[in-house]
N, C-alpha and C positions, 0 to 999 in steps of 0.2 A: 799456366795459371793466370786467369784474369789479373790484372792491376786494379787497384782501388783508385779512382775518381774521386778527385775534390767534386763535390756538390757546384759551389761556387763556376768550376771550371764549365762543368757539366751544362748548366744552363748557360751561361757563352757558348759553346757548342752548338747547342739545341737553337741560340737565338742565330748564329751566325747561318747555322744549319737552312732554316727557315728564311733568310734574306736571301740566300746564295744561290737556292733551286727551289726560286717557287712555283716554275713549273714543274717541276718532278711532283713538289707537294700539292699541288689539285690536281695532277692528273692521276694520285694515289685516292683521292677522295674517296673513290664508287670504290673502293675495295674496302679503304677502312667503313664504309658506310654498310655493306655487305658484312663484313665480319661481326659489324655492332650490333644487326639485325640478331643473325642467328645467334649471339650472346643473351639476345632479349629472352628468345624464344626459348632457350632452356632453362628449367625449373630451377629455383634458387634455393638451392640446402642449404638454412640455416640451421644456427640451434636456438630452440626452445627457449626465449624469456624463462626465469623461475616464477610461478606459479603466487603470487603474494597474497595471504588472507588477510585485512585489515578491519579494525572497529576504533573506536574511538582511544582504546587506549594501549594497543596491542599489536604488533605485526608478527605474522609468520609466515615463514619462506618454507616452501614443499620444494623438494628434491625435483628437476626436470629431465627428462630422458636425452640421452646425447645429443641427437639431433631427430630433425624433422623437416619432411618434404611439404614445403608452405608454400600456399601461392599469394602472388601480390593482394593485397586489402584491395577492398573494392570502396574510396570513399563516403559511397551512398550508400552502401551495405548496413545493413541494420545486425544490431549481435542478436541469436536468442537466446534466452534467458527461461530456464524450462521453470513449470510450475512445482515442484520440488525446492529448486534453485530461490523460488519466491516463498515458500514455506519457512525454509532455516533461518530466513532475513525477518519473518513476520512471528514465529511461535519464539516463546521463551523455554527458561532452564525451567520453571515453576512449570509448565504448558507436557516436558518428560521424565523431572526426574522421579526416582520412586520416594512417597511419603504417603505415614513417615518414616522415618529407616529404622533399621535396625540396628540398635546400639547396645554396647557394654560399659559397663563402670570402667574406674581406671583399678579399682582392687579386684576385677575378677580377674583370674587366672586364664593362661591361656588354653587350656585343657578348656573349659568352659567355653572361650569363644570358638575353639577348633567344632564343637559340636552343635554353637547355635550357626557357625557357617553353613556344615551341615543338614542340620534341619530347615533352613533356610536356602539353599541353595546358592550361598553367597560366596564370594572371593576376598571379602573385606569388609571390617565392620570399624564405623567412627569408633572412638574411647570420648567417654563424657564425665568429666568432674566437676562437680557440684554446679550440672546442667549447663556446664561451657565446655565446648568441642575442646579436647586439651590431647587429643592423638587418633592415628589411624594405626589397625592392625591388616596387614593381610594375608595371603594365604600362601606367601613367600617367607613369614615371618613366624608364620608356623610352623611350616617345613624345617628351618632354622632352630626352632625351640626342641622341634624334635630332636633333630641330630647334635645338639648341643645338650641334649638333657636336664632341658630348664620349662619345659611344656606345662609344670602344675607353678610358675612363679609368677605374681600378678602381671597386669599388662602395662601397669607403667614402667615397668625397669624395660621393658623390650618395647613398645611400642614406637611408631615413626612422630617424633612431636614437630618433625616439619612439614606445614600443611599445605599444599595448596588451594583454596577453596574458589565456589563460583557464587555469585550472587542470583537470589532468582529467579531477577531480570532481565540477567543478561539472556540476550541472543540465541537459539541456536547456531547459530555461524560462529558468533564468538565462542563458543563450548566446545563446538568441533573444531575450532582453531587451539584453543587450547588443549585438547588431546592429540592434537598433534606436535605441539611444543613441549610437552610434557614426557608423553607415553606411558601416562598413566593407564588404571583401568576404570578407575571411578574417581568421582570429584568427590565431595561434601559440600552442601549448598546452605549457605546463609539467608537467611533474610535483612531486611533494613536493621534490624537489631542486635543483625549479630547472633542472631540465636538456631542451630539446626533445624533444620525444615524439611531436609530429603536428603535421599546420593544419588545421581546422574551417572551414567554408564554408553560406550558406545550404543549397545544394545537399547538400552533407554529409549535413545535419538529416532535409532532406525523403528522401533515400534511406536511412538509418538507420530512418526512424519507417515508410516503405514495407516494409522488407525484415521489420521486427517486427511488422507488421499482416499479412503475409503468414506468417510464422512461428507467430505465435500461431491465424492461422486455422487453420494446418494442425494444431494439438496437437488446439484445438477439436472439428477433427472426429473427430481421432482417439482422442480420449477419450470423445465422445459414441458412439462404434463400440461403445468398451469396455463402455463400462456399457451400453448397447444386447443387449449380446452377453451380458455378468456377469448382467444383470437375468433374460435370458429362462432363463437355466442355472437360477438360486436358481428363477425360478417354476414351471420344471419340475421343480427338485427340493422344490419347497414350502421352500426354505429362507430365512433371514432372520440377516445382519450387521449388528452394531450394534460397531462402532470407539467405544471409549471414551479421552480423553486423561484421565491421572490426575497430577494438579500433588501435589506432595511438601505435606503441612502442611495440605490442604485438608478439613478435618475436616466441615465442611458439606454436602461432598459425597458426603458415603460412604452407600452405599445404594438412590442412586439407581439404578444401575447394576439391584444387586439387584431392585427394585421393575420396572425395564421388564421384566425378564425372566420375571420373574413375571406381569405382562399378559400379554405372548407365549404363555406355556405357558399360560394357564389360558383363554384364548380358544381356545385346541387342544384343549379337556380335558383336558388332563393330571393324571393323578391328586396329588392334594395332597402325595404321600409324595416322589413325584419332583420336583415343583414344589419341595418346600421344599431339597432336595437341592441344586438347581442352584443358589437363591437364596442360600445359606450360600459356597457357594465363590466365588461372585460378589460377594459381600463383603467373605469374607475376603482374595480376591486384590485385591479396591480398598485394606480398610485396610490390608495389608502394605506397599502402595507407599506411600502416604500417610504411613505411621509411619517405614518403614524406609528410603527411596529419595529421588534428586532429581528423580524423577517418572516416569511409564513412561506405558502404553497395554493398555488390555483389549480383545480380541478375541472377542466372542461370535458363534457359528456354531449356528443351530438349522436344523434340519433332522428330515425323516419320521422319522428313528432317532434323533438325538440330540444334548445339547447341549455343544457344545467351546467351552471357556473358555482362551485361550491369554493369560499376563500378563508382561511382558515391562519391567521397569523400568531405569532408568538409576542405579546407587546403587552402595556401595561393594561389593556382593554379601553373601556369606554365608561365613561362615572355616570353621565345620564346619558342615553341614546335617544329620549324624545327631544333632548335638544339637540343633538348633533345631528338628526333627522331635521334639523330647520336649515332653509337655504342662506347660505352665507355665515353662517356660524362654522369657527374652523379653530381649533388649536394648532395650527402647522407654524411651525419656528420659520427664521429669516429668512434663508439658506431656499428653504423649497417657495416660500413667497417671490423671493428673489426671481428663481428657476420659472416664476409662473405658474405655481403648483399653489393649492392649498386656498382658494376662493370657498372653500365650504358649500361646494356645490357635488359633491361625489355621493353622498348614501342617497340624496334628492333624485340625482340621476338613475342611480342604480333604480329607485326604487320607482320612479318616474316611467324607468324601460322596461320592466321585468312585469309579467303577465304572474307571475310565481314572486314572494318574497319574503324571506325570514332572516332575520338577523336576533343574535344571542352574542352579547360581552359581559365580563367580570371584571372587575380591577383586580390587576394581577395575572388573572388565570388568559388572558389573550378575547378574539373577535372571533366570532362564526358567521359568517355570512352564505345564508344559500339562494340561487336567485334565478329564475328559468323565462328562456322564450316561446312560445309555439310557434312550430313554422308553418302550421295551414292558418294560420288566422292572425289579425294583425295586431289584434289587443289595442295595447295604449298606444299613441300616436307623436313622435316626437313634435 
């Protein structure tokens, strides 16, 4: 039988060890170095982390299998996260459960609910007094009524009055974390008031997340039709849309807009006179919303003839537009004067380079601007 070792001792040992033959100990190196290898090389059985479902106000721990053959993480490995997985995070309780339920009073009897279960094909009906949820009966509790031969006695002497319920809005994820914490079969679902709205069931979830996997297939395809259909149009008509979103204040982004469009045309040849044409109004309608608006969207449309600039922002509009069509008139605050913005020379411009020009505002309702180049002919002249 071994003897037990002071620790203490042990390391004196180990360090004496190590003074005493330190040739023996690097000429051992390549072996321990050999052994470490093939240590790498076989697969590492761990066990299983436990499985943790969390939300904001809730954790639950799933059961994990003994073990499992894992291979090392790969730190640039991406997780995936299937579209299902994205469904239970995005749809809510309101989005599967059934409403609105089916419910009993707390004075009917349970003979009465064992037959609307029945007729209904239910396992569990809420109990409601004076229209607040006040018990659940199910179809364990029937079973019981029977063998206990109390089955015609109302349902509030037997009924379960401890409830656990879901809110509306909560989660799919959260709903199936809770049927798992539980083991129930069905919730009862509240809304902000507190008041019955539906009963959620595993069943529920899984027809919910079917009916949206089928729903979303079909937009799928029918969006992939569209642009299928849009695309071959623009390539027969050699045309090109570029959708621009324009955020109010966003002074770093002015120009770019400009700039693509300028690639575009000059990859076509377009003569420089028009090209610079296009690029002016396309700027000038980015920094108008950026100065003036809580943000809009530019619509550029090129095509064999020409280029349509449509700007369309969300802002408080325009009070007179024959004055804001005069050069140097500007309402633009400090900030964009500062930046070098806001000389009151933008609708002058636009309207100065555009062979095409309409413009429409309201106070309140936002700006329409639409505004076009031709590229065989040179129109106005900067």
């Amino acid at each position: 039988m071994a003897l037990a070792v002071p620790v203490e001792k042990k390391k004196t040992a180990a360090r004496a060890d190590g003074h005493g033959n330190g040739a023996k100990r690097f000429k051992n190196n390549g072996a321990r170095a050999a052994r470490a290898a093939r240590a790498l090389r076989k697969p590492a059985v761990l066990p299983e982390p436990a499985v943790v479902a969390t939300n904001s106000t809730d954790t639950t721990i799933l059961a994990a299998p003994a073990s499992v053959t894992e291979k090392t993480p790969n730190p640039g490995e991406k997780r995936q996260v299937s579209f299902v997985q994205l469904l239970v995070f995005e749809l809510r309780v309101r989005d599967a459960m059934t409403s609105p339920p089916i419910t009993a009073a707390a004075t009917d009897s349970l003979r009465s609910i064992q037959h609307l279960m029945k007729a209904h094909r239910i396992s569990g009906v809420p109990i409601l007094a004076n229209d607040v949820l006040a018990g659940i009966v199910s179809i364990e509790d029937i079973i019981n009524a029977l063998d206990g031969g109390h089955i015609n006695e109302p349902a509030e002497q037997w009924m379960c009055r401890k409830i656990v319920t879901l809110r509306d809005h909560f989660s799919l994820v959260r709903a199936v974390a809770e049927f798992d914490r539980h083991g129930y079969g069905r919730f009862p679902v509240l809304d902000a008031n507190n008041r019955l709205v539906g009963v959620i069931t595993r069943g529920d979830i899984t027809i919910c997340l079917m009916h949206q996997l089928e729903r979303r297939a079909e937009e799928a395809v029918a969006k992939e039709a569209t642009l299928v259909a849009t695309r071959a149009a623009d390539e027969k008509a050699h045309r090109i849309v570029i959708n621009t979103d324009v955020k109010s204040g966003d002074f770093e982004s002015a120009g770019k807009l400009s700039q693509r469009i300028r690639e575009v045309l000059r990859a076509r040849g377009v003569t420089p006179e028009i090209l610079r044409r296009a690029a002016i109004i396309a700027y000038e309608a980015e920094t108008n919303i950026i100065i003036h608006s809580l943000g809009g969207r530019i619509t550029t449309a090129i095509d064999a003839i020409k280029v349509r600039i449509k700007a369309t922002d969300r802002g408080p509009g325009i009070e007179n537009i024959d004055l804001a069509m005069q050069e140097g008139w500007s309402t633009a605050g400090p900030l964009a004067r500062e930046l070098g913005f806001g000389a009151g020379m933008g609708l002058p411009n636009i309207k100065r380079c555009a062979d095409e020009f309409v413009i429409q505002s309201e106070l309140g309702g936002g700006t329409r601007l639409q505004a076009a180049v031709f590229l065989q002919k040179a129109g106005t002249t900067l």
